[in-house]
C-alpha positions in Angstrom: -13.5 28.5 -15.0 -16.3 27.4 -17.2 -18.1 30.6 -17.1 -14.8 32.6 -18.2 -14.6 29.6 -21.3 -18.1 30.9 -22.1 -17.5 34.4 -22.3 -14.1 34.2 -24.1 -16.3 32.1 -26.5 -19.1 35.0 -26.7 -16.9 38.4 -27.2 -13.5 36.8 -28.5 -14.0 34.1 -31.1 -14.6 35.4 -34.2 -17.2 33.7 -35.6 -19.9 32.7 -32.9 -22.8 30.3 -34.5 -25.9 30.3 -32.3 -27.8 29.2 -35.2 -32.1 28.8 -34.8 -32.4 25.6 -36.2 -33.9 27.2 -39.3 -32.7 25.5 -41.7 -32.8 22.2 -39.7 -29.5 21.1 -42.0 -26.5 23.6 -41.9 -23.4 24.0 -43.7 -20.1 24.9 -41.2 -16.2 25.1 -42.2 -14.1 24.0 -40.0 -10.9 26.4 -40.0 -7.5 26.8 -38.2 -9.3 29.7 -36.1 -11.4 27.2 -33.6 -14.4 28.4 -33.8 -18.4 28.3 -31.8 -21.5 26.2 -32.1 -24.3 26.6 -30.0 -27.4 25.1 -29.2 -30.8 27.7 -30.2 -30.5 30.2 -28.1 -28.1 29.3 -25.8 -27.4 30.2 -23.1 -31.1 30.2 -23.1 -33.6 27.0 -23.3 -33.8 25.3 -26.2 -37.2 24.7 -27.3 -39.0 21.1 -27.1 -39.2 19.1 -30.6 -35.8 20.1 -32.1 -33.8 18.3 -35.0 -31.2 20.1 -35.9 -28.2 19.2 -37.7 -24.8 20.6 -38.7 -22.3 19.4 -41.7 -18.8 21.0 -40.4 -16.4 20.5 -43.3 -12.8 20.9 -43.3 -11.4 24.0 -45.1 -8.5 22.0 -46.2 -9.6 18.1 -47.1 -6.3 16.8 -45.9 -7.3 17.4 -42.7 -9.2 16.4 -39.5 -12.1 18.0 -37.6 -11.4 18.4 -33.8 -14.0 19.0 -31.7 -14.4 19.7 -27.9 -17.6 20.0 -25.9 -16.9 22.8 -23.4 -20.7 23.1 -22.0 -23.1 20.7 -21.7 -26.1 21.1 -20.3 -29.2 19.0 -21.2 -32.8 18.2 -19.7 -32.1 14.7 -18.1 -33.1 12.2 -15.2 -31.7 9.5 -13.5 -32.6 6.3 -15.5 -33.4 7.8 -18.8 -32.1 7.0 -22.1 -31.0 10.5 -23.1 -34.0 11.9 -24.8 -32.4 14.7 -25.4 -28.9 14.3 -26.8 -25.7 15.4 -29.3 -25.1 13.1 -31.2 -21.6 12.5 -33.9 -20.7 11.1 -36.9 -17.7 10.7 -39.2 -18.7 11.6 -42.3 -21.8 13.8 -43.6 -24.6 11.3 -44.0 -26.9 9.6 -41.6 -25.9 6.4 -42.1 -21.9 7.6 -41.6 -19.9 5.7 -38.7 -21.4 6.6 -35.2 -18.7 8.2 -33.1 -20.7 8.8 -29.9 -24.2 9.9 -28.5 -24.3 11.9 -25.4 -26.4 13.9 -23.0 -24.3 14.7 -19.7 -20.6 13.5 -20.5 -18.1 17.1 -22.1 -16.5 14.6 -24.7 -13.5 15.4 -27.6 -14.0 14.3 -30.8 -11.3 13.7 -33.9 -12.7 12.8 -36.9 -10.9 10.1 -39.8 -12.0 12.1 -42.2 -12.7 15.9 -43.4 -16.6 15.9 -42.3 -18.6 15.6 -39.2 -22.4 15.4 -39.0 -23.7 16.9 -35.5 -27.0 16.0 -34.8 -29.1 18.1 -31.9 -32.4 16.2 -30.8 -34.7 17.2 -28.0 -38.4 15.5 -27.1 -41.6 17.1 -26.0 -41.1 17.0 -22.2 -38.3 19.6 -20.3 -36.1 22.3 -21.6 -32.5 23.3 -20.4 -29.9 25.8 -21.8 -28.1 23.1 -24.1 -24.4 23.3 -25.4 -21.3 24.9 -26.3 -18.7 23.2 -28.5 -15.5 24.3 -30.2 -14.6 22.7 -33.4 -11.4 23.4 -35.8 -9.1 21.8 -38.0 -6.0 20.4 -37.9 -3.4 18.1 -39.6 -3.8 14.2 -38.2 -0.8 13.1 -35.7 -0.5 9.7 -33.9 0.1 9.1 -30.4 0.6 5.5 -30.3 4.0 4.0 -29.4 7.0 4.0 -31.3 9.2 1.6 -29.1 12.3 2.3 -31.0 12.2 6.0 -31.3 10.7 9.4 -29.1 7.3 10.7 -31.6 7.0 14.1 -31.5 4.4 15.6 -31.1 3.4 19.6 -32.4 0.9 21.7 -30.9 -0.4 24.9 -32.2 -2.8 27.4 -31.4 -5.6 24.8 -31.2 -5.4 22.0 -28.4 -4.8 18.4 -29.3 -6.5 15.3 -26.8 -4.2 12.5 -26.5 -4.3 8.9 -25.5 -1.5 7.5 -24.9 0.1 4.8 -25.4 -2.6 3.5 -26.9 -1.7 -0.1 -26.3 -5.0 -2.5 -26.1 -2.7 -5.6 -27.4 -0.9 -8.4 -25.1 2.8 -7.2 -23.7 4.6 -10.1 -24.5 8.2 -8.2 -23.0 9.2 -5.0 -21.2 8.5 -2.0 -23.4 9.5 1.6 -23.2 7.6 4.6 -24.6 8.4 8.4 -25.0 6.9 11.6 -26.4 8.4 14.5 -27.0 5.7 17.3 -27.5 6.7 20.7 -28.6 5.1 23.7 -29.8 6.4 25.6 -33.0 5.8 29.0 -32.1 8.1 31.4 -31.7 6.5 33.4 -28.6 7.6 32.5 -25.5 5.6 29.4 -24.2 4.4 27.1 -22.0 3.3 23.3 -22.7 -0.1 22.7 -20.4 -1.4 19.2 -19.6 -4.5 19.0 -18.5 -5.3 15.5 -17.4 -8.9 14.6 -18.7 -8.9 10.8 -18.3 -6.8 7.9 -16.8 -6.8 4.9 -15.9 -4.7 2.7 -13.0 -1.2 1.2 -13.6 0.1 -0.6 -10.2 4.1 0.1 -10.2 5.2 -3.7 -10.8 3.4 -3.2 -14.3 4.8 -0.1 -15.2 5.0 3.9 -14.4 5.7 7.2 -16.2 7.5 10.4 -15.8 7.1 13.6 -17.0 9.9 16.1 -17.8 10.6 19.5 -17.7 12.2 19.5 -21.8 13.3 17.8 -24.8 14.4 14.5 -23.1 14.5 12.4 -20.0 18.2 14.4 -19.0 15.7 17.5 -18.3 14.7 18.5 -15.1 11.7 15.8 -13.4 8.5 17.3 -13.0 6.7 14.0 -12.0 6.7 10.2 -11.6 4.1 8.0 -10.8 2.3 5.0 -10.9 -0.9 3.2 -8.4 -4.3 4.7 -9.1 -4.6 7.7 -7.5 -5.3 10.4 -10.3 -1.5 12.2 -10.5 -2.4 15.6 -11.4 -4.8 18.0 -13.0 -3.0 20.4 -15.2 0.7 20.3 -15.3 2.7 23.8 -16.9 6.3 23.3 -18.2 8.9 26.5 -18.0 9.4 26.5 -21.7 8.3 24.7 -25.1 9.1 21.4 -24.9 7.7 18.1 -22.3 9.3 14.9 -22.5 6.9 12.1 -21.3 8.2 8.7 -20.8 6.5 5.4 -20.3 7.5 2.1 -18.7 5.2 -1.0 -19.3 6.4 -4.3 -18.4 4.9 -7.5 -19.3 1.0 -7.4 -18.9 -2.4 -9.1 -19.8 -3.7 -6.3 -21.0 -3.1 -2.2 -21.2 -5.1 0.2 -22.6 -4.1 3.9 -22.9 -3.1 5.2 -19.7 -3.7 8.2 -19.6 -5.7 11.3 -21.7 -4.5 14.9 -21.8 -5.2 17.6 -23.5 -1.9 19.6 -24.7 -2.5 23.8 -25.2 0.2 26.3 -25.1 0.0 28.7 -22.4 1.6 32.5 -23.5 3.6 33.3 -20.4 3.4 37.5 -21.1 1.0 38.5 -18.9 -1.2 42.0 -18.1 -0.1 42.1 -14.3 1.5 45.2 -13.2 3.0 46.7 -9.9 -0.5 47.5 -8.3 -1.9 43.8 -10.0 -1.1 40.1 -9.4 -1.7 37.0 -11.2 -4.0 34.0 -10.0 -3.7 30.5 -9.5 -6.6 28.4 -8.3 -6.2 24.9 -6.8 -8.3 21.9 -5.8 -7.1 18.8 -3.6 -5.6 17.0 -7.1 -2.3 18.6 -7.5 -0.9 21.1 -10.2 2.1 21.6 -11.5 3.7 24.4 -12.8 6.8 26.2 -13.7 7.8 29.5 -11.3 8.0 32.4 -13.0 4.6 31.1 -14.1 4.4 34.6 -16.4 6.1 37.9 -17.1 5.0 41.1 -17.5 3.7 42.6 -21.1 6.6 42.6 -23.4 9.0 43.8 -20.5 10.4 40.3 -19.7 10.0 41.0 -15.9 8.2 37.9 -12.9 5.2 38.5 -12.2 4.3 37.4 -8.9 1.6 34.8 -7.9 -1.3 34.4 -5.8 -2.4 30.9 -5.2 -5.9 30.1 -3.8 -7.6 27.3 -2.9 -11.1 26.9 -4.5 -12.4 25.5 -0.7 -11.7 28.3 1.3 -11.8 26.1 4.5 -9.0 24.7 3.3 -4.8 25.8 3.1 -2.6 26.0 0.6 0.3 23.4 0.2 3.2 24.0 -1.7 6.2 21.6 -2.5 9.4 22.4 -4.6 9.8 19.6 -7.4 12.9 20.4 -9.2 14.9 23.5 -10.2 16.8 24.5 -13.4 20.0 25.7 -11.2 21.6 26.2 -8.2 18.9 27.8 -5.8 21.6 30.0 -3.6 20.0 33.4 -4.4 17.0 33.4 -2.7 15.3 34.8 -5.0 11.5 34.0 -4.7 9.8 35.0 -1.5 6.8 32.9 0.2 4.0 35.0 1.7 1.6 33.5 3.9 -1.6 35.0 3.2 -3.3 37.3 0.2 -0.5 39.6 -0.5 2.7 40.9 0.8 1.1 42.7 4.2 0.9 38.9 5.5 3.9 37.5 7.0 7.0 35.8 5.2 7.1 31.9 5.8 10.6 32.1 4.0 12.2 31.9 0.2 11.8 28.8 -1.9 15.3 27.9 -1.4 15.2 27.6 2.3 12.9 24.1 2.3 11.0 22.2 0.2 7.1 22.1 1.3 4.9 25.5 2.7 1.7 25.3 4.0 -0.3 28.0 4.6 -2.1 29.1 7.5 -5.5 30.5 5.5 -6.1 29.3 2.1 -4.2 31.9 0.0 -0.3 32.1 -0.7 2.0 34.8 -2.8 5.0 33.9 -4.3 6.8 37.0 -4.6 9.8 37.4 -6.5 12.4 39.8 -5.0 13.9 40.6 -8.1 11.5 41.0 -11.0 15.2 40.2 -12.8 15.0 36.9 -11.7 16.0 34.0 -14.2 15.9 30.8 -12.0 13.3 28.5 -12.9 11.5 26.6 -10.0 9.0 23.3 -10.5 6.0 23.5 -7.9 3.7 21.2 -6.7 0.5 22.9 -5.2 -2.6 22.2 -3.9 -5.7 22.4 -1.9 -5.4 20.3 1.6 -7.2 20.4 5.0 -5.0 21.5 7.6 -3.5 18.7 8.6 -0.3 19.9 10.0 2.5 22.7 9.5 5.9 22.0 8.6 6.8 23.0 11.8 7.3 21.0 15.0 3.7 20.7 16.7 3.9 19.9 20.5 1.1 17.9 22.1 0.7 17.2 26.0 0.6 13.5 26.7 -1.9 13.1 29.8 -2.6 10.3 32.2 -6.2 8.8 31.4 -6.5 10.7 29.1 -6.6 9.5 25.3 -6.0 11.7 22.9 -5.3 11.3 19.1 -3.1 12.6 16.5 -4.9 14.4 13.4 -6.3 11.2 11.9 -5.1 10.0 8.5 -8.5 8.9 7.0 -9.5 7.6 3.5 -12.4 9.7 2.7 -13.7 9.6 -0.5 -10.5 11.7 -1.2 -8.3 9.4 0.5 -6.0 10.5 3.2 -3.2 13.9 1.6 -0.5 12.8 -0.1 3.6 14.0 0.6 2.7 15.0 4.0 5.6 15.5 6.3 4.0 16.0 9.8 6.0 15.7 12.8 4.3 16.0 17.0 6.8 16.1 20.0 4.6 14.0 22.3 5.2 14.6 26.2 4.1 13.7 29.5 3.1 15.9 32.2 5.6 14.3 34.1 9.2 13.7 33.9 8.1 10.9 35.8 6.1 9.1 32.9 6.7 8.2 29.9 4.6 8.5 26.6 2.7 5.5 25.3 0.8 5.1 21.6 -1.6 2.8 20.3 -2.2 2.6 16.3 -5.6 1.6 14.1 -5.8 0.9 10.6 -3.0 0.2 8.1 -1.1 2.2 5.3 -0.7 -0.7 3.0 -2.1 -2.5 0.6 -4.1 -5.7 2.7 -2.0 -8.4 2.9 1.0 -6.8 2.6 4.4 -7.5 4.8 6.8 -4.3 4.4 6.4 -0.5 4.5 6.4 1.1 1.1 5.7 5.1 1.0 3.5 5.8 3.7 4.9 5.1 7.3 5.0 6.7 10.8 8.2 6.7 12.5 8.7 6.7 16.2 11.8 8.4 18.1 12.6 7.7 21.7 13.1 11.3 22.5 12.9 14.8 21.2 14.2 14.6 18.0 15.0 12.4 15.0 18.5 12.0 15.8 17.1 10.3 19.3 16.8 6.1 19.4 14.4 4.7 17.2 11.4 2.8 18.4 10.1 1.9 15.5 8.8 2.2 11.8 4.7 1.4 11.7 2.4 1.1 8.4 0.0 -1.5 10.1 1.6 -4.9 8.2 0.9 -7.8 10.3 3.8 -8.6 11.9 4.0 -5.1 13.6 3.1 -4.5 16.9 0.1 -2.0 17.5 1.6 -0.2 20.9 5.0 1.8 21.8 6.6 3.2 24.8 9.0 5.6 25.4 11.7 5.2 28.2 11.2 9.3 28.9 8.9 12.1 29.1 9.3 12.5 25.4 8.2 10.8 22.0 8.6 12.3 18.7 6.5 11.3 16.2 6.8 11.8 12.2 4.1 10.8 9.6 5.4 10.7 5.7 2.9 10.0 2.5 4.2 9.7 -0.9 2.5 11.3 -4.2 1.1 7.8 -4.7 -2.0 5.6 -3.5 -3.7 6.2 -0.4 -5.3 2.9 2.0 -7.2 2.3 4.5 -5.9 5.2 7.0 -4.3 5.5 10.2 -5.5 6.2 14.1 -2.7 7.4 16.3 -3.6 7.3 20.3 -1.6 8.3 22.9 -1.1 9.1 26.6 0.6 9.1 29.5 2.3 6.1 31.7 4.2 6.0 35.1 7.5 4.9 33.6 8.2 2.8 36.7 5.7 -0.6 36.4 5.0 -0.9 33.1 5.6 -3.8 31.9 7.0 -5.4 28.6 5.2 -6.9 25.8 6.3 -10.7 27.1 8.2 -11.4 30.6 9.5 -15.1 31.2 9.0 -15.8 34.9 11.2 -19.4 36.4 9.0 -21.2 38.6 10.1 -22.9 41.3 9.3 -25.0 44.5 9.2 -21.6 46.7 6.7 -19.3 46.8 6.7 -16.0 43.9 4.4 -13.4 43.1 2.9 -11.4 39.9 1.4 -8.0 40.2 -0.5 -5.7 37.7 1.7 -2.8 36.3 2.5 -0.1 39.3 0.6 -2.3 41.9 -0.5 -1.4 44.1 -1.3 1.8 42.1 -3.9 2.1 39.8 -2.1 0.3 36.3 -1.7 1.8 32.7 -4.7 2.4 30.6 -4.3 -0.2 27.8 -1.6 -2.2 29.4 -1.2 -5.6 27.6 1.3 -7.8 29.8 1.6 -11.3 28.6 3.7 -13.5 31.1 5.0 -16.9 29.8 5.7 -18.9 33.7 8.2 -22.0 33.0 8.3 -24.8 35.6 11.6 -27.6 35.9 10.8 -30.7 34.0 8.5 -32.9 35.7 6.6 -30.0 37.7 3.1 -27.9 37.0 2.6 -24.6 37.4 0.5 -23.7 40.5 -1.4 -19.5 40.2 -3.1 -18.4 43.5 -5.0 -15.0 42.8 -4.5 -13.1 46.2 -6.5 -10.1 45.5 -8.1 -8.5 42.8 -9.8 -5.5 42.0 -10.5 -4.7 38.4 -13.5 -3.3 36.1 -16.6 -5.7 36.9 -17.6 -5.9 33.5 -14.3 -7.8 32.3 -13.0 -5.2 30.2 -10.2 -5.6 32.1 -9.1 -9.1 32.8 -6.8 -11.6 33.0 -7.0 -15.1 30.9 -5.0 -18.0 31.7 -3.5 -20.7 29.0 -2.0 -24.4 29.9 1.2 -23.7 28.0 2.3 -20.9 25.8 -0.1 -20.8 23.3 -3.2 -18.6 22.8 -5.8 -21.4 21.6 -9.7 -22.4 23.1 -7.7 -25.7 23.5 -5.5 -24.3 26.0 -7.9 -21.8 27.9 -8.1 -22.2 31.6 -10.3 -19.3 32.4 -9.9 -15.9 33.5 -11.0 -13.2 36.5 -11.6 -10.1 37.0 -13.9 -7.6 39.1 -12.5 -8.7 42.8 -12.4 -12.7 41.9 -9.7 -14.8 43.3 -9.6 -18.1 41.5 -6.5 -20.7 41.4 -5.1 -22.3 38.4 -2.9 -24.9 37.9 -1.1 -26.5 34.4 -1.1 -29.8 33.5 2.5 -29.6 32.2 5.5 -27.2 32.8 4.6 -24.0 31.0 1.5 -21.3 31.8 0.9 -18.6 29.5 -1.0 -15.2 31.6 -2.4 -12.1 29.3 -3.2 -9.1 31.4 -5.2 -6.8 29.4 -7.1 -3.4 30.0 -8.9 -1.1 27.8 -8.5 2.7 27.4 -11.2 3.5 30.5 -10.0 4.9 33.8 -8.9 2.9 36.5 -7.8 1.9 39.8 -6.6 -1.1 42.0 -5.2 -3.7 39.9 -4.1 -8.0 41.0 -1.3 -9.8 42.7 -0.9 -13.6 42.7 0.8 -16.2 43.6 3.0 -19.0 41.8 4.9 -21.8 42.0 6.3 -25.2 40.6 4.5 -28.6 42.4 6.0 -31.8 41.3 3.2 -34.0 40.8 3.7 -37.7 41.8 3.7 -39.3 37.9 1.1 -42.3 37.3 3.4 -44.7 36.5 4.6 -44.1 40.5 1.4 -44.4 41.8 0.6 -48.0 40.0 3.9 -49.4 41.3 2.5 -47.9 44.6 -0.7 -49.9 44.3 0.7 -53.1 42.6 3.5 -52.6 45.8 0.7 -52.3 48.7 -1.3 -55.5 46.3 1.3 -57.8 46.5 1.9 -56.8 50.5 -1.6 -57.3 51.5 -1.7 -60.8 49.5 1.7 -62.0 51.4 0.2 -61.1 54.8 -3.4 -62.8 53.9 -1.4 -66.1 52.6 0.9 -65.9 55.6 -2.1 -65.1 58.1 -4.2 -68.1 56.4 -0.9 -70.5 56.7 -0.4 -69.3 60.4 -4.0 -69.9 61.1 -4.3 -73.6 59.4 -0.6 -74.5 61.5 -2.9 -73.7 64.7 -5.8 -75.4 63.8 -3.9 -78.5 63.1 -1.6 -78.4 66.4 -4.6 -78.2 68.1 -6.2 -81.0 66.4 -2.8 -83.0 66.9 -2.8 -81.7 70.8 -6.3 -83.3 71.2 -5.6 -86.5 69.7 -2.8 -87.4 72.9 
C-alpha cells in the first residue's frame, strides 16, 4: 500500500517538491491541495552532510499546518541517537517550540500556529533513500470531550488525526463522551478510520462504540474495550460515524485511541469484466457492503477480499444491517471469482470462512440497495463453520486445533464446533484441558469458553462450560459414543490459550471423579477401572473409604501390575485430605503393600498418565475395631491388682503354715 501512496504522490499531486537542498533554507505554502516534500533525491540516497530546512507557511494565517509522514526511511542502527533525522517546529525560527525529532517512527504533525520549520540533517557515515511527507492546511477543530453535548467533527478532502478523548486529568465520576464526524461533501461518501494508535481500557473502566450514522440509534458497527487492538481501518455506508465513549471513575486516562478520518469516494472504475479489491491482515476491518458502485451508474460493484498471508483464509462475519435481510441479495464465493463454489448469501448466517485465502462477494442484483456491516480478516485455518467430525481412539491422544497465544494471541469470534466419537459404541469419549481462557485469578467464564454436550448436538445434555477458572475440573466423560464440542471467542482480549485432549474409554469401569466406599467388619474389594482389563489412559479415581466410629480402616493390595516407573500409581492418605501430614505411601509396578488408618476415614487417589497400558490393581479393605488405650490400662491396672491379691494371699497362706507348724512343734 505504501508503494501505491508513493506513486499517487509522484504523478497525481500537483505540486511535487524534491527540492536539492540548494538553497539550504526554503520557502513552502501550505494550501488546501495537500501537497509533497521530499528528501534530495528521493527515492534515491540522500547525500552525507546535509542541512536542509523548509519554512511551510499557511496560505491563509487563520489556519493550521497538517502534516503526515507517509515514508520514512533513514540510515539508522540499533543503539544510535538518530544521526540522521527530521526534525519539527512550531513556528519559523530555530529556537520555535520543538514538536518532535525522529528517524524511524511515520508521525502526524498539527501545528498551533500558521508556520512550521522542517529541519533535514544527515552525518558523514551511511546513506538511505530518506522521506516522503504530505503537508496542507486546514481550519483548527478540537477533539476533546464535551460531556454535555456530541462535537462534530468535519472532514474534507484532506485527512484529520484525532486523539480522542483526550482526557489526561483525574475522573472524579462516570463520564460519557460522543463524536459525531461528518463530511460536507456532496458526493457520495464514505467516513474511513484508520486506527493509528491506542492504548488499553479494561471494560470495568470504560468502553466505546462505533456507529454506522449521526447518533447512537444508527446501526452498531463495533464495541469494545480490553487491550487487544479493535480494528485497523473501519468504512461507514454513508457520511456520517457516531463514536461514543464510556469512562467511569479512574486514576488516570489518557486519549484512547488515535485515528485518522479521510473520506472514501464510493464510485468506483470496476466494470463487468473487472472487480474491486480488499486486502486484509489478522487485525480486523470493517466496512460497509456495497463497499463501491460503478462510475456514475449507481450500480454494486462486487468485491474480492484477500488476505495479505496467502497461507492464511479469509474470515468474514455480518455485524449489522440497515434492513430486513430476506432478499438474498449478496452472494458469497469461496475462492477468486465466481468459477469457485457458492458458500451461500449473506443472509443465510453470520460468519464465512474460506477455504484458500480469497473470497467474492457478489451481488446478484447490481440494483441492490441493502446495506450490510462486515467484519473481515486474515486467520489461520482454524476451523469451518461447519460441523468437523473427529475419531476418538483408544490410546490414542489426540488434540483439538490448539487455541494458543502467539504473539498474535489465539483468533477472536471463533465459532468452532468437533462431534467427537469413539470407535466403539462400546466406549465413550473422554477430554482433558490445559491452559485457561481467563484473566489469572479469575472465578467465572466471561467471552471465551468451550462447551461440552453429552451427545451429538447442542440440544443434547450438557456436561459442562470450561474456561480453566480454578474451581473447574480439567477432565469430562461422555455416557456415549459421542461428545460434541463447541469453542466461542469474543472480539475482545485473548489469554493464556487452551489444549483440548481427547480419546477413547470403555464406558463400562470407569470410574467417577470421587466414590464413597462403607467399610465394614467383612471383607470388600477395590479394583482399577475395567479390571481386570487394561484401565483408562488418564484415569484419576479418588476413593474416600469411611469406617463406623471407633474402627480403622484396614487396605490389603492383592495384586498389582502397573508402569514401574510410578507414572502410574496409587497414594494413600489417613483421612480425607490430600496433605504430606496425612501421606501413607503409595505402590505401583507389581508392589503389594498394606495400609491401615489410624482413625475412621482413608482417602485412595488412583492416577495414570496418557501412556499405554495394561493390567491394573485389586485390594482389599475393611473396618478393624481397635481395642482403645483407655481399655488396655484398666486391663493392666485389672491383671495389677489380681497378681497383688494372690501374692498377699499366697504370703498370708504361707506365714499361717509356718506358724501352725511352729505351734505343732511346741506340743
Amino acid at each position: 500500500m505504501e508503494l501505491w501512496k508513493l506513486l499517487y504522490f509522484l504523478l497525481v499531486v500537483r505540486d511535487v517538491c524534491a527540492l536539492k537542498c540548494v538553497p539550504s533554507l526554503s520557502s513552502l505554502t501550505a494550501t488546501e491541495d495537500s501537497q509533497t516534500l521530499l528528501s534530495p533525491g528521493y527515492p534515491s540516497d540522500y547525500e552525507n552532510n546535509q542541512a536542509c530546512k523548509w519554512i511551510i507557511t499557511a496560505q491563509d494565517v487563520t489556519k493550521k499546518i497538517q502534516v503526515e509522514i507517509v515514508s520514512l526511511d533513514l540510515a539508522y542502527w540499533f543503539g544510535s541517537n538518530c544521526e540522521d533525522y527530521l526534525e519539527f517546529r512550531d513556528g519559523n525560527t530555530d529556537d520555535s517550540t520543538l514538536i518532535k525529532r525522529t528517524c524511524t517512527e511515520k508521525i502526524q504533525i498539527k501545528t498551533k500556529g500558521p508556520h512550521l520549520m522542517v529541519t533535514f540533517i544527515t552525518d558523514q557515515h551511511f546513506t538511505a533513500p530518506g522521506f516522503a511527507l504530505q503537508y496542507y492546511q486546514l481550519h483548527d477543530y478540537k477533539s476533546s470531550c464535551d460531556p454535555f453535548a456530541a462535537r462534530t467533527l468535519s472532514v474534507g478532502q484532506n485527512p484529520l488525526f484525532l486523539d480522542l478523548p483526550m482526557f489526561s486529568q483525574t475522573l472524579q465520576r462516570e463520564l460519557n463522551c460522543d463524536f459525531h464526524i461528518k463530511s460536507e461533501t456532496t458526493d457520495d461518501v464514505a467516513i474511513s478510520l484508520e486506527l493509528l494508535d491506542y492504548s488499553s481500557i479494561l471494560c470495568h473502566d470504560g468502553n466505546f462504540s462505533i456507529y454506522d450514522g449521526k447518533n447512537n440509534q444508527a446501526p452498531l458497527i463495533l464495541e469494545w474495550c480490553y487491550s487487544n487492538q479493535p480494528f485497523q481501518h473501519l468504512t461507514s455506508s454513508g457520511k456520517n460515524v457516531f463514536i461514543h465513549f464510556k469512562l467511569l471513575k479512574t486514576e488516570s486516562l489518557w486519549y484512547v485511541f488515535r485515528v485518522k478520518v479521510t473520506i472514501k469516494i464510493k464510485s468506483a472504475s470496476c466494470s463487468d469484466k473487472s472487480i474491486s479489491n480488499l486486502e486484509l491482515t489478522s487485525l480486523p476491518t470493517y466496512f460497509a457492503f456495497p463497499l463501491e458502485y460503478k462510475h456514475k451508474s449507481k450500480k454494486v460493484c462486487p468485491l474480492r477480499l484477500w488476505a495479505a498471508n496467502m497461507t492464511q483464509s479469509i474470515r468474514l462475519q455480518v455485524v449489522s444491517k440497515h434492513s430486513s435481510c430476506g432478499n438474498k441479495d449478496v452472494t458469497v464465493y469461496n475462492g477468486y471469482d465466481q468459477a469457485f463454489g457458492i458458500i451461500g448469501t449473506l443472509c443465510e448466517k453470520k460468519i464465512y470462512i474460506s477455504s484458500s485465502h480469497n473470497m467474492v462477494l457478489h451481488p446478484v442484483s447490481e440494483d441492490t440497495t441493502e446495506t450490510v456491516i462486515i467484519k473481515a480478516s486474515s486467520v489461520v485455518s482454524t476451523c469451518s463453520v461447519k460441523v468437523e467430525t473427529k475419531k476418538a481412539i483408544h490410546d490414542v491422544i489426540q488434540y483439538l486445533p490448539e487455541l494458543a497465544n502467539a504473539v498474535t494471541s489465539y483468533p477472536h469470534d471463533l465459532n468452532c464446533t468437533y462431534l467427537l466419537q469413539a470407535e466403539s459404541s462400546s466406549d465413550a469419549v473422554e477430554v482433558k484441558l490445559f491452559g485457561r481462557l481467563v484473566h489469572k485469578g479469575s472465578h467465572k467464564c466471561i467471552g471465551d469458553t468451550i462447551t461440552f454436550y453429552n451427545g451429538d448436538s447442542i440440544s443434547s445434555p450438557l456436561i459442562s462450560t470450561w474456561c480453566g477458572v480454578p474451581s473447574q475440573n480439567r477432565k469430562f466423560t461422555s455416557t456415549g459414543p459421542k461428545m460434541l464440542v463447541n469453542i466461542k471467542t469474543d472480539s475482545f482480549e485473548s489469554f493464556e490459550g487452551a489444549k483440548v485432549m481427547y480419546y477413547a474409554v470403555p464406558q463400562a469401569g470407569s470410574c467417577k471423579l470421587v466414590t464413597n466406599l462403607e467399610a465394614n467388619s467383612s471383607v470388600q474389594y477395590l479394583t482399577s477401572p475395567n479390571e481386570p482389563m487394561y484401565y483408562p489412559i488418564n484415569s484419576y479415581c479418588v476413593y474416600e473409604l469411611k469406617a463406623p466410629e471407633g474402627h480403622v480402616v484396614v487396605l490389603n493390595v492383592i495384586k498389582s501390575k502397573m508402569e514401574e516407573d510410578c507414572s502410574d500409581n496409587v497414594q494413600v492418605y489417613d483421612g480425607l485430605e490430600k496433605n504430606a501430614a496425612n501421606y501413607l505411601g503409595r505402590w505401583c509396578g507389581e508392589d503389594k503393600p498394606s495400609f491401615r488408618s489410624t482413625g475412621q476415614d482413608m482417602l485412595i487417589i488412583f492416577s495414570a498418565d496418557e501412556e499405554f497400558n495394561t493390567g491394573g490393581f485389586n485390594a482389599s479393605y475393611f473396618a478393624y475395631k481397635e481395642r482403645s488405650s483407655q481399655y488396655l490400662t484398666a486391663l493392666i491396672v485389672g491383671v495389677v491388682i489380681s497378681v497383688m491379691f494372690l501374692v498377699t494371699v499366697t504370703v498370708i497362706i504361707y506365714i499361717f503354715v509356718i506358724k501352725k507348724r511352729r505351734w505343732v512343734g511346741k506340743l
